[in-house]
N, C-alpha and C positions, 0 to 999 in steps of 0.2 A: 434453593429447593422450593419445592409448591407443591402442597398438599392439597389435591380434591377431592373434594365428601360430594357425592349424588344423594337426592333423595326427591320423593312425590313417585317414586311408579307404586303401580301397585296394577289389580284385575278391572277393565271396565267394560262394559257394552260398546259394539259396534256401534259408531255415530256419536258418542262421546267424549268427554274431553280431558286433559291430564296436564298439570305445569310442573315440569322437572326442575329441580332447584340443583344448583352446584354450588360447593361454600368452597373457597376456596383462603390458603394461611402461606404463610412463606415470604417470598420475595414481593414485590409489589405489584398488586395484581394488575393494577392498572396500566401498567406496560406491557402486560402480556394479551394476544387475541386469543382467545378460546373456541374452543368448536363443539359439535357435539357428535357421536358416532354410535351406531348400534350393528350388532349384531345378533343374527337371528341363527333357530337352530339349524346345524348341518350347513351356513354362509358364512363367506366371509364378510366380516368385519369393515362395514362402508359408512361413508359421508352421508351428514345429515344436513347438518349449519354448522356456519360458521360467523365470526363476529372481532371485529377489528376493536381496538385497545381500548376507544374511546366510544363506540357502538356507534359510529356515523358508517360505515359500512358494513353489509351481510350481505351473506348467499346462504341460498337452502336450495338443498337435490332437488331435481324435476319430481320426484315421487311425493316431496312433500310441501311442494310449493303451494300458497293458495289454504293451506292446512297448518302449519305449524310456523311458529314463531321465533326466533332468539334474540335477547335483551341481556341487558346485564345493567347492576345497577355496583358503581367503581365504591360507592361509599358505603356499601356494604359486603363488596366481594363475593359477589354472590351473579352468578349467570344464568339466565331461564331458557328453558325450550316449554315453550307453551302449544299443547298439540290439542287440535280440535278438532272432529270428524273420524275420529280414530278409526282404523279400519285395521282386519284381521292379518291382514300381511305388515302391520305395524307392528307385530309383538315382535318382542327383542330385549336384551340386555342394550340399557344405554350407557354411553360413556360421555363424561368433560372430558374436556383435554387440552389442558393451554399450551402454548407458542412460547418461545422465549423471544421474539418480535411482537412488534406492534399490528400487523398486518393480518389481512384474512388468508384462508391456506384450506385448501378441501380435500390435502395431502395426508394422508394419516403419519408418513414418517418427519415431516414437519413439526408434528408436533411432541415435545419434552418430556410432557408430564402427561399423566393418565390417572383419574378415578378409579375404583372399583366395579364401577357399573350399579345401577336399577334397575329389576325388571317391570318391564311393562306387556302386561295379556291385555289381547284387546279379542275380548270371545265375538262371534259369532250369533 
């Protein structure tokens, strides 16, 4: 099992910046790749990033390329989405979400385990 905690959303101005933290307990995080995923009101539930076991490879959607970030640091269990330039079609409930491989996956039924989510408003 693998338990993940979100946190860092919270309301900011357009053009502004936010770093989502995921803490993650359980099995060994380090063998597992993590993603991130939001969904916004009245949409389904889509890919953001993602990040392989050892963070030597990622992907992140065309919408957030260029603007947001994912890292992860194995010796604290801990995975970041670091967003900058936020803009208003960014708000959304975000989610972690690890992998029971090692591998990146931009699959949402790939992945095992799921967060709670963070909201993140980004006004206008």
């Amino acid at each position: 099992q693998v338990q993940l905690v979100e946190s860092g959303g919270g309301l900011v101005q357009a053009g502004g910046s936010l770093r989502l933290s995921c803490a993650a307990s359980g099995r060994t995080f380090s063998s597992n790749a993590m993603g991130w995923f939001r969904q916004a009101p009245e949409k389904e539930r889509e890919f953001v990033a993602t990040i392989s076991w050892s963070g030597g490879s990622t992907a992140h959607a065309d919408s957030v390329k260029g603007r947001f970030a994912i890292s992860r640091d194995n010796a604290k269990n801990t995975v970041y989405l670091q967003m900058n330039s936020l803009k208003p079609e960014d708000t959304a409930v975000y989610y972690c979400a690890a992998r029971l491989t090692r591998f990146t996956s931009i699959i949402q039924r790939e992945y095992a385990y799921w967060g709670q989510g963070t909201q993140v408003t980004v006004s206008s």
